[in-house]
N, C-alpha and C positions, 0 to 999 in steps of 0.2 A: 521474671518476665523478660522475654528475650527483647532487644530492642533494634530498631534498622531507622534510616533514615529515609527510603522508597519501599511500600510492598507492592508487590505487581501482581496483581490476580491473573493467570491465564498465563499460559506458557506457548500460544501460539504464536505468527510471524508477529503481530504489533507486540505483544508482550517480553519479545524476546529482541525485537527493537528499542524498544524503551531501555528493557535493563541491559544493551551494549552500550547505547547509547549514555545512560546514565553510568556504567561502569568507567568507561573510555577517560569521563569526566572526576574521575574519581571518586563519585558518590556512592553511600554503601546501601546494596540491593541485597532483597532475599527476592527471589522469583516461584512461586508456589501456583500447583494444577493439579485438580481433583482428577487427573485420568492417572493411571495405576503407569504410564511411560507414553515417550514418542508416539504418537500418528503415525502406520506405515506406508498411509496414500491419505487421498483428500481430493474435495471437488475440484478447489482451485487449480491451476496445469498452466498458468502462464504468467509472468511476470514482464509488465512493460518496462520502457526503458528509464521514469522516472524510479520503478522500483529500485532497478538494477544498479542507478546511480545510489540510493541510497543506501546498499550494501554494499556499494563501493568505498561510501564515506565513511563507515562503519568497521572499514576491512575486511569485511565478512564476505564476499564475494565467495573466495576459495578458488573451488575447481567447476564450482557452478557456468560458468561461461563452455569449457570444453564436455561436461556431461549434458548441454541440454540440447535442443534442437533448433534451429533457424528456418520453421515451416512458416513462414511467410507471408503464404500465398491461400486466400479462401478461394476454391472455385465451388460454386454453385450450381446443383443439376434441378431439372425439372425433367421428370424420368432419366431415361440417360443420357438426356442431351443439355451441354452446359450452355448455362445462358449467364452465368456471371463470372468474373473473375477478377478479385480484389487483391491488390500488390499490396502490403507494407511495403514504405520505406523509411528510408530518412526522412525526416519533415524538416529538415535545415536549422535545427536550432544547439547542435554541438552540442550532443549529448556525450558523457565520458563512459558509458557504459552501455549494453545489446539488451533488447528485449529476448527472452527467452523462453521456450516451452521447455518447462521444468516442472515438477508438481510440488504443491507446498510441504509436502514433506520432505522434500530436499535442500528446501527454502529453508525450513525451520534447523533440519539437521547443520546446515552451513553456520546459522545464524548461532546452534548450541557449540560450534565447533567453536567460535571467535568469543562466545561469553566465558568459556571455559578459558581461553586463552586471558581472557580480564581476570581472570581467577572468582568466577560466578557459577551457578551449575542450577537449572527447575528441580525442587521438591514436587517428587510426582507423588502419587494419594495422597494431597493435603491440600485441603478445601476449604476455602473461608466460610466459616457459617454465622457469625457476628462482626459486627462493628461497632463501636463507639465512638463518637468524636470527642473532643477533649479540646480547648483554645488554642491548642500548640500540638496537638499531634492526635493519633486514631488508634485505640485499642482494638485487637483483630485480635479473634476468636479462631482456633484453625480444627479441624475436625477431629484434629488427636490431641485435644483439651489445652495444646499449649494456647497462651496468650502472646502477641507479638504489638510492641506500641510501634509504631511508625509517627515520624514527621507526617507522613503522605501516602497515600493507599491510591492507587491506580486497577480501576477494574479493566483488563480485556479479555475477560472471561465470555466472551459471544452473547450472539442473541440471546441466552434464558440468563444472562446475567445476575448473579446472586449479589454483586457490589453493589450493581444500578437498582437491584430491588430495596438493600439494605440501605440507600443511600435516599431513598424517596424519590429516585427520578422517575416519571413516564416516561412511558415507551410507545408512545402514540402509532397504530398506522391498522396494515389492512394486512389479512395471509391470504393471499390467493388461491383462488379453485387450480392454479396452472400446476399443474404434477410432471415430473421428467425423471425419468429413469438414467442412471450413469452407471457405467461398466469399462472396468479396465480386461481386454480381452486379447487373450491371444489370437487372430487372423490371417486365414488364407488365401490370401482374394488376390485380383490386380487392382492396385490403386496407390498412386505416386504417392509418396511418403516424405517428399518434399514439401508441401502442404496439407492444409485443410481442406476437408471436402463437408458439403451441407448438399442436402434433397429437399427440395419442396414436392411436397406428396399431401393428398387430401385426406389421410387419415393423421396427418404433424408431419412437421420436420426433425429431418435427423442431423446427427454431427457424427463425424468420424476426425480427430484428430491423432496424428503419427506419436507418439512419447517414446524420452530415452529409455532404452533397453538394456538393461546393466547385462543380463545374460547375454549382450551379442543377437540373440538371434532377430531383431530389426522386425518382431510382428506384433509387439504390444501396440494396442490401440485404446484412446481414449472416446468411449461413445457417449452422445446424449441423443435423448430419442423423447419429447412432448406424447405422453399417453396420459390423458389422464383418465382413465378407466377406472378407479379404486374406491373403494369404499375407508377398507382399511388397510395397512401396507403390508406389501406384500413378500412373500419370503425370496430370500436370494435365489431358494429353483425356481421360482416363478419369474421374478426379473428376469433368470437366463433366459428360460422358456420364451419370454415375449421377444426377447432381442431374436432369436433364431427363427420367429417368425418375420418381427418386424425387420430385419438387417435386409436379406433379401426382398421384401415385397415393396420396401420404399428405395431403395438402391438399385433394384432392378438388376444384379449382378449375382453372381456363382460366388459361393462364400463357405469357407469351411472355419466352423467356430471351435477355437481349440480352449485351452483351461483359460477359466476365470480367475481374473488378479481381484478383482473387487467388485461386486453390487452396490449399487442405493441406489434411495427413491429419495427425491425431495419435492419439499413443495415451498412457493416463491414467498419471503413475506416482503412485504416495503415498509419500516418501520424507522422513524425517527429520535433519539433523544430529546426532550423538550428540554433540556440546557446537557455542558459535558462536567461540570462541578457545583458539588454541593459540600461547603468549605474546604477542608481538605481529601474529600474523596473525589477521583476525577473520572472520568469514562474514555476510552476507547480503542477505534476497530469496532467488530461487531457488536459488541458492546453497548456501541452510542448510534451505530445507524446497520440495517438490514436490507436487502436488497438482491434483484436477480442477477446469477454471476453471468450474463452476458457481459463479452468486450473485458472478463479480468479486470474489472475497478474494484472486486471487495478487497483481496487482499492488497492490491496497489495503494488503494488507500488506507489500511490498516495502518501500511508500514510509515504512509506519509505521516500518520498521526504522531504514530511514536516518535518520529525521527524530532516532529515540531517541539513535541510534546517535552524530549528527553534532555534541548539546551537551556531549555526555562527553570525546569524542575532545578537543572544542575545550580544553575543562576543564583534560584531562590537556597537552597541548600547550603549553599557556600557562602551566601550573606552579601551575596554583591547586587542583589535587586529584592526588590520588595514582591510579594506574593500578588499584588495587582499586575506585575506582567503576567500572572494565570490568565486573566481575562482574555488573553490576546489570543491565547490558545482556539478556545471556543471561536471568538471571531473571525479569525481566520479558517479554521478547518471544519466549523459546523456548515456554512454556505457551499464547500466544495463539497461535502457531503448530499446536501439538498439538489446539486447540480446531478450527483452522479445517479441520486433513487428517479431524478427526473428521465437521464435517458436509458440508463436498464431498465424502466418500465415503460419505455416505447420503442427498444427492442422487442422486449417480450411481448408486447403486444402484435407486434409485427410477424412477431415468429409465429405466433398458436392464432393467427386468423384466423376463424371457422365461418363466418359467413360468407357469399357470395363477392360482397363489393369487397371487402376487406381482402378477401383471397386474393381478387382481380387488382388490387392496389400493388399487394405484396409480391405476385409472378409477373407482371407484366410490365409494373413500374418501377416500383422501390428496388427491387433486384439488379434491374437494367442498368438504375443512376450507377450503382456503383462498379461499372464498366469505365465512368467516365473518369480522366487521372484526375480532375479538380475534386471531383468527391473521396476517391483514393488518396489524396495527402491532407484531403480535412479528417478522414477518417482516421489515419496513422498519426495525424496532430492531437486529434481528439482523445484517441485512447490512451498515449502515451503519457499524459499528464502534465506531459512537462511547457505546459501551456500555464498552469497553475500560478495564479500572481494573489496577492494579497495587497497590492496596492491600492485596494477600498477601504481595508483596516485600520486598524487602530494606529499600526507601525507603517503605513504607508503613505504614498502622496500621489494624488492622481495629476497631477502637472510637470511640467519638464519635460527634458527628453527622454528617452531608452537608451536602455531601459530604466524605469522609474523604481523608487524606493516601492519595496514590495515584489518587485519582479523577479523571476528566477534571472540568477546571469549563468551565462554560455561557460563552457570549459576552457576557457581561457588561457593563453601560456604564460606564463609567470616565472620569475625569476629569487630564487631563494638568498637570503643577506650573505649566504657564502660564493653566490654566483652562480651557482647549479640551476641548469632546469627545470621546471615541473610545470602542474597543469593545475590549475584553482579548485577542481574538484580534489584531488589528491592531495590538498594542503586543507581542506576542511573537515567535517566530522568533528575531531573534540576542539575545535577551535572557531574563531572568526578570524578572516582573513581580512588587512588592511594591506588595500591594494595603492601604492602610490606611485605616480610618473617617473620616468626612468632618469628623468633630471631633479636634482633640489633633495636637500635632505632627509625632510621629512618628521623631524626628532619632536619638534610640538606635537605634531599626528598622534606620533607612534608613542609619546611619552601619556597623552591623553587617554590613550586606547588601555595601555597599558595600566592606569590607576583606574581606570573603570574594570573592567574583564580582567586583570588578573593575567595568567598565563592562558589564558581563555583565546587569548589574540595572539595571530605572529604577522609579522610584515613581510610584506612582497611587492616588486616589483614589476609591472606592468605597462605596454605601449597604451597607453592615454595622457589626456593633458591634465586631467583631474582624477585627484585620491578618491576611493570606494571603499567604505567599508561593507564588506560582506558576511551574513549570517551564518552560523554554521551547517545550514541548510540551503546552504546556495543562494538565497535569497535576497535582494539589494536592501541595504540597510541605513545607508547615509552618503552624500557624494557631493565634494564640495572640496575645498582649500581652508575654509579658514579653520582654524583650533576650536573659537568658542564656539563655531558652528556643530563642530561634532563635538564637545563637551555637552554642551546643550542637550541635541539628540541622544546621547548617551543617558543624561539625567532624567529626560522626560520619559525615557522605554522602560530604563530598565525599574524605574522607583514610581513614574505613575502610570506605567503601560499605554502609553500613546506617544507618538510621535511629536505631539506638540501642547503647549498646556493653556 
């Protein structure tokens, strides 16, 4: 029986998160995907700027920054005449990394580049089809009769999940009548490619987004088009068919369609996990919640799972915390989940109006706010994640100042114990960073940090009057002066998974 200490079902962006993440840390991963290789495209096409931070900490970035796009900009027509125009920006919170239009399979390819570099690699056609639990670890069945025990089994095998099946959990929710056709297309037309463009038209709306073009030649386009016309789905000439009808008759523009990169049809589900672990088998990514990809939260959030997901595990693994910091997991990332099925399904509602008042909300009103800049930087706050606090949790504390335990902290400049520069995202990933005032030693902190976390933690120096220790997720974890203050904190997270007992 072969044996590993993490198996990861699903070799998508959250699975391939987890196992850098868990790599990074030295923990030993097999990563196994019932697809025969690589995804050459995918629905997903944009990564916000929480994502991008998180393949920052990860090193995985690569050359993702210079191959994607910086389309920015949605403008909105109602026939041909625009009536919205929504800017990203900055939303001021010192992000170390760019949102980008890129597609997940460049995302993932990035991600296999840097797991290879941990010396990792996805077992592609090999598919869990049992599991057993066992008091200390999970026997996994994989589709070419070997057996594999694991410490811990992590499903992020998507929606029809075979872990979350084998693991007893529900999948509570609802699959929508809403159908939408997507096509990667080569195009002839006029229309800036510096943005996104959307049609409000009374047969649906359309989407036209610009994607990198490795050939050079700047006319691959990303389309989505609300039809739901179908009984049952439909074949790739028929999708094209509809788009050569549909492109010009909602666009209202001269369009010459050249070859197809990719067809699909999908349809919207909203579904929840009703917990993300059952002993040692855990869920997620699509996985643990489903949802329409309006605004780019499914994969944004996949990856935030893994990333939470990946210093725990490491944690528990290494013996420096007890398996009740798992709990924290769930608390923390199942709510931000609930948030996200809440507003992709009042987008989508938005979008596929078909009655009269509903229509008259969506062209006259709801289209307009987002002219105004106050709606324009809630909307770039919103989607980009990096709003995302856990200060309700089990690890957090809703009192004090900002930011508070639980909170993302900013990319900060920081000062390395050799006196080199850097920046607090760029020193986390496989560590925790204990940030202390540019005065005062610091040696009880850092000797604390250090019998707790292992080589887990490094020290740095930072302009405040009071030491932080920060997650390896960016996230605030304890701030204070005194030793047994954060001895404490340290005892109560990592051995009974809450901040206080």
């Amino acid at each position: 029986m072969d044996t590993t200490q993490v198996l990861v079902v699903g070799a998508g962006p959250t699975g391939l998160t987890l196992a850098c993440g868990l790599r990074l840390r030295g923990v030993r991963v097999r990563l196994i995907d019932r697809a025969p290789g690589p995804a050459v495209t995918s629905r997903a096409n944009f990564l916000h700027a929480r994502g991008s931070e998180v393949l920052g900490r990860l090193g995985a970035l690569g050359r993702l920054p210079e191959e994607s796009l910086r389309a920015m900009r949605i403008t909105t027509y109602l026939g041909d005449r625009p009536i919205a125009r929504l800017e990203f920006g900055d939303p001021g919170l010192r992000t170390a990394a760019p949102p980008m239009v890129v597609s997940q399979s460049r995302v993932e390819a990035a991600l296999r580049d840097r797991l290879e570099q941990l010396g990792g690699a996805p077992e592609w056609g090999t598919a869990l089809v049992d599991a057993r639990q066992e008091p200390d670890g999970v026997v996994a069945t994989l589709s070419d009769g070997r057996t594999v025990r694991a410490s811990w089994l992590v499903g992020c095998d998507g929606t029809g999940s075979t872990t979350r099946k084998l693991a007893g959990i529900g999948f509570p929710g609802v699959k929508l009548s809403e159908r939408f056709l997507l096509a990667d297309l080569r195009l002839d037309w006029d229309l800036d490619r510096s943005g996104t463009t959307g049609w409000i038209h009374p047969t649906g709306m359309l989407g036209a987004m610009p994607m990198p073009d490795p050939d050079g030649r700047n006319d691959l386009w990303r389309l989505i088009a609300y039809d739901p016309g179908y009984d049952d789905k439909p074949s790739e000439h028929e999708i094209l068919e509809r788009f050569r009808k549909i492109l010009p008759e909602r666009s209202e523009r001269a369009v010459h369609i050249g070859d197809a990169e990719w067809l699909s049809l999908f349809t919207v589900h909203r579904r929840l996990a009703e917990r993300y672990r059952q002993g040692r088998i855990l869920l997620a990514g699509d996985a643990a919640h489903a949802h329409a990809p309006f605004g780019g939260q499914g994969m944004l959030t996949g990856v935030g799972d893994g990333e939470n997901l990946a210093w725990k595990l490491a944690l528990i693994v290494r013996e420096l915390a007890d398996e009740r910091l798992l709990d924290t997991y769930q608390a923390e990332r199942r709510p931000l989940a609930t948030d996200v099925l809440r507003g992709t399904s009042t987008v989508t509602r938005i979008n596929v109006a078909s009655n009269p008042f509903g229509r008259f909300l969506r062209d006259r009103v709801v289209v307009k706010l987002f002219n105004l800049s106050l709606v324009q930087r809630w909307t770039t706050y919103t989607t980009s994640q990096l709003w995302v606090s856990y200060r309700k949790g089990p690890l957090g504390n809703r009192g004090g100042p900002k930011p508070r335990p639980g909170d993302r902290v900013p990319d900060l400049p920081v000062v390395r114990p050799d006196g080199t520069a850097s920046r607090l995202h760029a020193e986390l990933g496989r560590r925790w960073a204990l940030l202390m005032p540019p005065a005062g030693e610091g040696d009880d902190l850092d000797a604390i940090a250090g019998q707790r976390l292992g080589d887990h933690v490094g020290m740095l120096r930072y302009d405040r009057d009071q030491a932080m220790l920060v997650r390896p997720d960016a996230h605030l974890a304890w701030r204070g002066s005194d030793a047994a203050g954060l001895d404490r904190w340290l005892e109560n997270a990592l051995l009974h998974g809450r901040a206080t007992r």
